[in-house]
C-alpha positions in Angstrom: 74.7 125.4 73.8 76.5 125.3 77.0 77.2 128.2 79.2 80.9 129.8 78.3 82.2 132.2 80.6 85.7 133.9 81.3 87.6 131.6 83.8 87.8 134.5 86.0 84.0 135.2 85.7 83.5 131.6 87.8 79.2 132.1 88.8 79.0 129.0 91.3 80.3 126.2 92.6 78.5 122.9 92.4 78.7 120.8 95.6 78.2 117.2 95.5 77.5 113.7 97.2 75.7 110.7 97.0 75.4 108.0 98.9 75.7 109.0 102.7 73.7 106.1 103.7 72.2 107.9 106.8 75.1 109.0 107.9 75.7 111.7 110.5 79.2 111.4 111.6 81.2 108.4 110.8 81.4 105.5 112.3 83.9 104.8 115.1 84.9 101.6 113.6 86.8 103.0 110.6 90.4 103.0 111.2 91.1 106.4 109.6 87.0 108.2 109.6 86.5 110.5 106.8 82.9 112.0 106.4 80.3 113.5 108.9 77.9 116.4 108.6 80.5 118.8 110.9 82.9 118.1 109.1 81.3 119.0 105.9 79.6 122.3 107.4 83.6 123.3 108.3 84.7 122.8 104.8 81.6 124.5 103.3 82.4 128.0 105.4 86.4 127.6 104.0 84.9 128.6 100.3 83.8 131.7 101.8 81.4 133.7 100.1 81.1 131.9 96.6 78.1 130.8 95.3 77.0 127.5 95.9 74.6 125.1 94.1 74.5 121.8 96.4 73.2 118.3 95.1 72.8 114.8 96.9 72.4 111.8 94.3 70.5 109.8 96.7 70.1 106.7 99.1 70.5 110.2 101.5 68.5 109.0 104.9 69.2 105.0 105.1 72.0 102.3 104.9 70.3 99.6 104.1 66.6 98.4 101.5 65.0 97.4 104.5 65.0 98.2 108.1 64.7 95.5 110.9 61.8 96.6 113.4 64.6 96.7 116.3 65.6 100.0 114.7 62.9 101.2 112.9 62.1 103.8 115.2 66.0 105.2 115.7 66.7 105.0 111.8 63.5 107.3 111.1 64.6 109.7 114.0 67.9 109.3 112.5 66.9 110.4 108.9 64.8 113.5 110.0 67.9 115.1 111.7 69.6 114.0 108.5 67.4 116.4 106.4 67.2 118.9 109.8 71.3 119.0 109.1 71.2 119.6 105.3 68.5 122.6 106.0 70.9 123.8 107.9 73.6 123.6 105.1 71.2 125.1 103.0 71.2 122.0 100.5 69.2 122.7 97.3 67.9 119.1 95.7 68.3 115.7 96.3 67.4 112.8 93.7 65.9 110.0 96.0 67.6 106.7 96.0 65.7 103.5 96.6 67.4 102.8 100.0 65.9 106.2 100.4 62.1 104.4 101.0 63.6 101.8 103.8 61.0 102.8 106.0 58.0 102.7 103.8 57.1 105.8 101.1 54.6 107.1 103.9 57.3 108.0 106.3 59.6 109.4 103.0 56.7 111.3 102.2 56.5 112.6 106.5 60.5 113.4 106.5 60.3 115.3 103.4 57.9 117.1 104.2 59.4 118.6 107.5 62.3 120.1 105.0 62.7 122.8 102.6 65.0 120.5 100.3 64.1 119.8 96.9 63.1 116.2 95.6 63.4 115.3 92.1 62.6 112.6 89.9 61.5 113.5 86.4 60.7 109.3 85.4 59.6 108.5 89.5 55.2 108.5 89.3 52.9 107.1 91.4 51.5 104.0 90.1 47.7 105.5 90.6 48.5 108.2 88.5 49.5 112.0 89.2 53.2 112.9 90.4 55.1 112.5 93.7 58.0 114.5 92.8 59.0 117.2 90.4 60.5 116.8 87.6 63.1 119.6 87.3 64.2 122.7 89.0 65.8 126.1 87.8 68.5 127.9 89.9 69.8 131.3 89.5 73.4 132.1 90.5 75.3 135.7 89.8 78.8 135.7 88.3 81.0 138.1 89.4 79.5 141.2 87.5 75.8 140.6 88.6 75.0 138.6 85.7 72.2 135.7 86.5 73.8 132.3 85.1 70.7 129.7 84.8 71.1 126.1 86.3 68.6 123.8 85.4 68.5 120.7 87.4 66.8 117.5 86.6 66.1 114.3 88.4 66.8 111.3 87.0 66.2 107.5 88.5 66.8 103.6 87.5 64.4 101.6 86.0 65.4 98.6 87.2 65.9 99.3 90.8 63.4 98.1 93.8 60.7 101.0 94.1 58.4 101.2 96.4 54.9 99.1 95.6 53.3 102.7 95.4 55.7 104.1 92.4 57.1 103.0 89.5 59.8 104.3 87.5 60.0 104.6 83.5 63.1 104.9 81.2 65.1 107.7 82.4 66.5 108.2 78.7 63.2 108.7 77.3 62.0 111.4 80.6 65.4 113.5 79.8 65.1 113.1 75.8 61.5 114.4 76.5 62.8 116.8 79.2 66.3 117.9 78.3 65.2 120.5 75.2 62.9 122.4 76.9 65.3 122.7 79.4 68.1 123.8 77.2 65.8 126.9 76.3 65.5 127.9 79.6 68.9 127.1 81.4 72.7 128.2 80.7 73.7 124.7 82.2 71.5 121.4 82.4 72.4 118.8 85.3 71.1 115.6 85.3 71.2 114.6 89.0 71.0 110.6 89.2 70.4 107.5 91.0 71.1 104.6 88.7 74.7 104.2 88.4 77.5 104.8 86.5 77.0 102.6 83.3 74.0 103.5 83.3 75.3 107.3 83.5 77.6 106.6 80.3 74.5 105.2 78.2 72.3 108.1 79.0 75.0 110.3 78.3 75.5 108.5 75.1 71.6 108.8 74.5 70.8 112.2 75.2 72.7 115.2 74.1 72.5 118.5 75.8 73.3 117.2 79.0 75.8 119.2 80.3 76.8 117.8 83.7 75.3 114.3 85.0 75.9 114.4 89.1 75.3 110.5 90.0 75.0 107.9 92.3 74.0 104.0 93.2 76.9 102.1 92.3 79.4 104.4 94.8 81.8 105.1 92.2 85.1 107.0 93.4 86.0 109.2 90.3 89.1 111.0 91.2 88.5 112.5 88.3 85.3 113.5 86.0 84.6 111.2 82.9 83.9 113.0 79.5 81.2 111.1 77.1 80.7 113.4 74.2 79.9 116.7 75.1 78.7 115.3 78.8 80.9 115.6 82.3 79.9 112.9 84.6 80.8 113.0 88.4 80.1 110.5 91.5 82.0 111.3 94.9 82.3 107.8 96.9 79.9 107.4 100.0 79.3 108.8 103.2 80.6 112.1 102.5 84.0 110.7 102.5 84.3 112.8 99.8 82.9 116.2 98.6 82.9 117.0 95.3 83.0 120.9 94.0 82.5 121.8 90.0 82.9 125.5 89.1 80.7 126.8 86.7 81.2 127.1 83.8 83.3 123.6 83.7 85.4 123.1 81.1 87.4 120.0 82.2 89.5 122.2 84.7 89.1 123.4 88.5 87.4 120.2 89.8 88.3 119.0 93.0 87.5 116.1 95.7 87.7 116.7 99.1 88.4 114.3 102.0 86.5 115.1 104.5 89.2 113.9 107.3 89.6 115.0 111.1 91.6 118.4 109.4 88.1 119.6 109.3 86.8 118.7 112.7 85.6 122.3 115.1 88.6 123.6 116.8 89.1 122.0 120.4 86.4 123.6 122.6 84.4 125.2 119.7 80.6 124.3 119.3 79.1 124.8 115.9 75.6 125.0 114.9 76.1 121.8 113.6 77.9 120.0 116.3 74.9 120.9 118.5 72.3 119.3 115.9 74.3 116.3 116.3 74.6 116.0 119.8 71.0 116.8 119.7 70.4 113.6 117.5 72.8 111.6 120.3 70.4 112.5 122.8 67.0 111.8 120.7 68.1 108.2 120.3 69.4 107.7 123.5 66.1 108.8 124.8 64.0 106.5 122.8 66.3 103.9 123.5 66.3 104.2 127.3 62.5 103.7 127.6 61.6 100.6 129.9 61.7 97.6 128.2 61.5 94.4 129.8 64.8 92.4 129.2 64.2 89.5 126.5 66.0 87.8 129.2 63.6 88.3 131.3 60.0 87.3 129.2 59.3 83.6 128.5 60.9 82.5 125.4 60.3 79.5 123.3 63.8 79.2 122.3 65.4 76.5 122.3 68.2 75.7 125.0 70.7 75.0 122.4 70.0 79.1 121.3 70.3 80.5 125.1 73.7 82.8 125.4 75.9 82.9 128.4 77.9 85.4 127.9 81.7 85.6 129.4 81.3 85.7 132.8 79.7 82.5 132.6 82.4 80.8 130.0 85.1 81.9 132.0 83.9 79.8 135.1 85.7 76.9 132.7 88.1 78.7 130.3 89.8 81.0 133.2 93.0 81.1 130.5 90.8 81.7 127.6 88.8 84.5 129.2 92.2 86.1 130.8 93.3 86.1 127.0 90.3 87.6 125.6 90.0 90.3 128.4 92.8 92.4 127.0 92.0 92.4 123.1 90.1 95.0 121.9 87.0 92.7 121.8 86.4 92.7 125.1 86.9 97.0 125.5 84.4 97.4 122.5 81.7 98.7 124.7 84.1 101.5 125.7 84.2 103.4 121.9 80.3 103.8 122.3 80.7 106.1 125.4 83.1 108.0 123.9 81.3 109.0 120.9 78.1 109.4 123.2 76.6 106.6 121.3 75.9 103.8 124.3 72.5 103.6 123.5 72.7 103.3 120.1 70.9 100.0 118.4 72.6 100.1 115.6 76.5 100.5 117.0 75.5 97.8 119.8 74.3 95.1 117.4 78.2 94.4 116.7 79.6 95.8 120.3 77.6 93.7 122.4 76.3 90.2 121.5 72.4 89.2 121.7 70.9 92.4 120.9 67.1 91.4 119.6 67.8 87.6 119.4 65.1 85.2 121.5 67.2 84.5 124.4 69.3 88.2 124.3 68.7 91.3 125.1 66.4 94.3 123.5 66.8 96.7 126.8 69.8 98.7 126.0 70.1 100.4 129.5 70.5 97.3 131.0 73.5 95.5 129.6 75.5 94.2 132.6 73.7 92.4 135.9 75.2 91.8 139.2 73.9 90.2 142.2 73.7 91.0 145.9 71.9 89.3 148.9 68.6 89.4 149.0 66.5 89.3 151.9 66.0 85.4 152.4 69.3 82.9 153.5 71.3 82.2 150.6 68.5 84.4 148.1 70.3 86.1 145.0 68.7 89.1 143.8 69.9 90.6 140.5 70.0 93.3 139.0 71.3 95.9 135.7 73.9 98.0 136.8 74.0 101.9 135.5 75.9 103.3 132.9 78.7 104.2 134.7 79.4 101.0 136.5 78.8 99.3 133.5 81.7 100.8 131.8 83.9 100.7 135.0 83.4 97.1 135.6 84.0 96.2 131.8 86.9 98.9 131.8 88.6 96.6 135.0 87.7 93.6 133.1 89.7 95.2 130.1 92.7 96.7 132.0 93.3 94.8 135.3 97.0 93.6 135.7 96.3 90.0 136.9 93.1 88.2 137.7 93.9 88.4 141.2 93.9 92.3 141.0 90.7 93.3 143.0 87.8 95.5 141.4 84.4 96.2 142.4 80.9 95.2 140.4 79.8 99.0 141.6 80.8 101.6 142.8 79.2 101.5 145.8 80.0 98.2 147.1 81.7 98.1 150.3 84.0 95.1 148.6 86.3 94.4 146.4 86.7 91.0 145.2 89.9 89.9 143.1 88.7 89.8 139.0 88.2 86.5 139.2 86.1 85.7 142.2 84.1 89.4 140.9 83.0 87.1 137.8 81.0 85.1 139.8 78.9 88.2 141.5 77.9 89.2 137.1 75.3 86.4 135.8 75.4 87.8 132.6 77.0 90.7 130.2 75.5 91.4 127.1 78.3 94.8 126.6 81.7 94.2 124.3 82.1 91.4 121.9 83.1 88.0 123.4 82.9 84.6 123.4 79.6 83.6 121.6 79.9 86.4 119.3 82.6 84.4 117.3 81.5 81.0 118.4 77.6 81.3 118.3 75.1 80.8 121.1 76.5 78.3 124.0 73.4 76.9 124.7 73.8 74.0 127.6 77.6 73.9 126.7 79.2 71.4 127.3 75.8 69.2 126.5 73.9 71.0 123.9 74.2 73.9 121.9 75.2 75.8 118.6 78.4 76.4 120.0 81.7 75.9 117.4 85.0 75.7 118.4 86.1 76.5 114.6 85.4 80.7 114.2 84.1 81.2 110.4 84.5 84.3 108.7 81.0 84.7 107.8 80.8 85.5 111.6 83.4 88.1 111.7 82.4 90.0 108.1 78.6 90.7 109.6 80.8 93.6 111.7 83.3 94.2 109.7 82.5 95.1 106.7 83.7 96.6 103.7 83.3 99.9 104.8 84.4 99.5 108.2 87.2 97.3 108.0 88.1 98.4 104.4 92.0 96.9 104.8 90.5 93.4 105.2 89.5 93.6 101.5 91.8 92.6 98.6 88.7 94.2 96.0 85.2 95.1 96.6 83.5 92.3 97.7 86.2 89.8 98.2 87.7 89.1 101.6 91.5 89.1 101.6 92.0 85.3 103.2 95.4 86.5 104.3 94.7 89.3 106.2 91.2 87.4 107.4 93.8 84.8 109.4 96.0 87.4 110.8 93.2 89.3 112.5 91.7 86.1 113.5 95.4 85.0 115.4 95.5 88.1 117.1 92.0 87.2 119.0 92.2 83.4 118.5 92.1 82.0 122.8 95.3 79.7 123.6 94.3 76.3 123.9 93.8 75.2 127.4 92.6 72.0 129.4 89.5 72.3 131.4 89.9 71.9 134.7 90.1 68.1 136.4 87.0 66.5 137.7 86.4 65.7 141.0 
């Protein structure tokens, strides 16, 4: 029977989430971010001193099944601050996803261990035998007179989603008919807290009665509003902590609310909470891992082909002067500039859409070294080059961005006694791997004019690898298909004039 209080007797409040994908904060990209760990500590302290249950319906640490080795290292540092920051929240259980074993169920088995949150997975074994997670847990929450209200919470996965080789996962319907009665006798409220989906959440509701509440996730369902199937409330909240969900208890079809986790909840201008400092401390992890010498893949012998070597703008512009003076001042070329503001320059995963060649044979892998300039070197006519720092970095691509004219002068670096007029500066910076430009949208130039994968015609297969769904949402007519119209609008605004090359001589 389920738990029936007074309304005004409320004994917790159920918080809820699923699919953050990793996320800390959210992404720059997004024209109007909602989301981030702050953000969500901010709203938590606005409820005061109610009791709070809080569950994750998992893919919690990663984005993505699988992880490419170029950020192996900075997703896995990224994931233990993840569960660092819900510690700090105080989080109570977490159902794991499958994106949740990206890395390999070693290094799941690692994080988790390093946190006090709960795993569960009632139907999630180890194919050897014995149990990886357990199956259930019981919480005790005090209504208003003192009175302890029982939450039992059980984890439920999919059957048919890609586990790791060391676990497999049996029918969830038959774990929670198995589980659910026992439960019953021992709880005032049963959860079923679940990664498979929400068809999948109907049927089981459908299947097994005495479910009370079934908290799920996978398929990134928005319901504005909870779903009844019989007797059973089911709930999913979005992604990324867009949105928080909150379920009094007792629930009886009233009180429920999402929250949009928008910039109203952001720390007060000069404020530093607890958990703004975890994730500046997260910046500065990656950033440090990230700065480590590496030798440029510019740099090592590569068996590349010519027709897969990138130039970058500085050398495309020695032709398309009108092309590049174009392309200087649309966002493209300032994209570089977001990372530094949101203390993310270093970042592997941001830079693999605001820079072009990052990990490719013949681009870059060294992200403290991202734009090159030459000087003299000590023999007649010798060219020695070499990366500039941070800080010129972003100057030069800032003067790039913003001069008035080509023939407005700017310096390489700040310490050159010179300053050359934008143009004539080009030819001082072999190569620029920072902001997205020319061969981003047009592939790798290769020997250009004489060889190469170069393409004149942009297709948007190149442009939705960035933005995406979830970063460029308005370029979407439904999930998954591309609104064509809006596609050729965006791609006018950065489409180069046409333009004759300049005259033999």
């Amino acid at each position: 029977m389920a738990l029936v209080l007074p309304a005004s007797a409320q004994a917790a409040l159920i918080v809820h989430t699923n699919d953050v994908l990793g996320e800390l904060e959210p992404c720059g990209c997004r024209s109007n971010p909602q989301g981030g760990l702050p953000r969500k500590a901010n709203w938590l302290k606005t409820l005061g001193s109610q009791s709070l249950l809080q569950l994750d319906a998992g893919d919690l640490l990663f984005p993505t099944d699988t992880i490419p080795d170029l950020l192996l290292e900075q997703s896995k540092v990224q994931a233990e601050f993840q569960l660092r920051a819900l510690d700090l929240l105080k989080h109570d259980a977490v159902v794991p996803g499958e994106k949740d074993f990206a890395a390999g169920f070693k290094v799941f088995q690692e994080l988790r261990k390093k946190s006090r949150v709960k795993f569960l997975a009632a139907n999630l074994k180890p194919k050897k035998g014995g149990s990886a997670f357990e199956s259930s847990a019981l919480f005790t929450r005090k209504d208003p007179s003192g009175k302890a209200v029982r939450i039992a919470v059980l984890g439920l996965v999919g059957d048919e989603l890609a586990w790791p080789n060391e676990l497999k996962a049996s029918s969830p319907v038959a774990a929670a008919k198995k589980a659910v009665p026992a439960l019953r006798k021992q709880a005032d409220l049963v959860v079923a807290l679940t990664h498979q989906g929400y068809e999948k959440d109907v049927a089981l509701a459908k299947a097994v009665p005495g479910i009370d509440l079934i908290v799920g996730g996978h398929s990134q369902s928005f319901l504005q509003k909870p779903v009844k199937e019989g007797r059973t409330w089911i709930f999913q909240s979005s992604f990324r902590n867009q949105y928080v969900g909150s379920i009094p208890v007792p629930f009886d079809g009233k009180g429920y609310q999402l929250t949009s986790l928008d910039a109203g909840y952001d720390s007060p201008a000069g404020a530093t909470t607890e958990m703004d400092k975890l994730i500046g401390g997260f910046k500065s992890a990656i950033d440090a891992i990230n700065s480590r010498n590496e030798v440029s893949l510019a740099a090592r012998s590569v068996t590349a082909e010519s027709r897969q070597r990138l130039r970058t703008f500085p050398a495309c512009a020695q032709c398309h002067l009108k092309q590049f003076d174009f392309w200087r001042k649309t966002n493209h070329a300032n994209a570089f500039a977001p990372l530094v503001q949101k203390q993310q320059p270093r970042n592997k995963e941001c830079l693999s859409c605001h820079s072009v060649g990052l990990g490719l044979p013949q681009g870059y892998s060294d992200v403290t070294r991202l734009v090159f300039a030459s000087r003299p070197g000590e023999s007649e006519g010798e060219r020695v080059e070499e990366p500039l720092s941070q800080d010129d970095t972003l100057a030069f691509l800032s003067a790039v961005h913003k001069s008035s004219s080509l023939d407005e002068p700017v310096k390489a670096r700040a310490a050159d006694t010179q300053s050359l007029p934008l143009r004539d500066a080009l030819s001082v910076v072999p190569r620029a791997w920072a902001s997205v430009q020319c061969e981003n949208c047009h592939a790798p130039g290769g020997d250009h004019p004489f060889a190469g994968e170069f393409s004149k015609k942009v297709e948007a297969s190149r442009c939705v690898t960035c933005h995406t769904e979830d970063k460029a949402p308005a370029w979407y007519a439904k999930p998954g298909q591309l609104d064509t119209a809006v596609f050729r609008r965006k791609l006018n605004e950065v489409t180069c004039p046409a333009g004759e090359l300049p005259a033999e001589e």
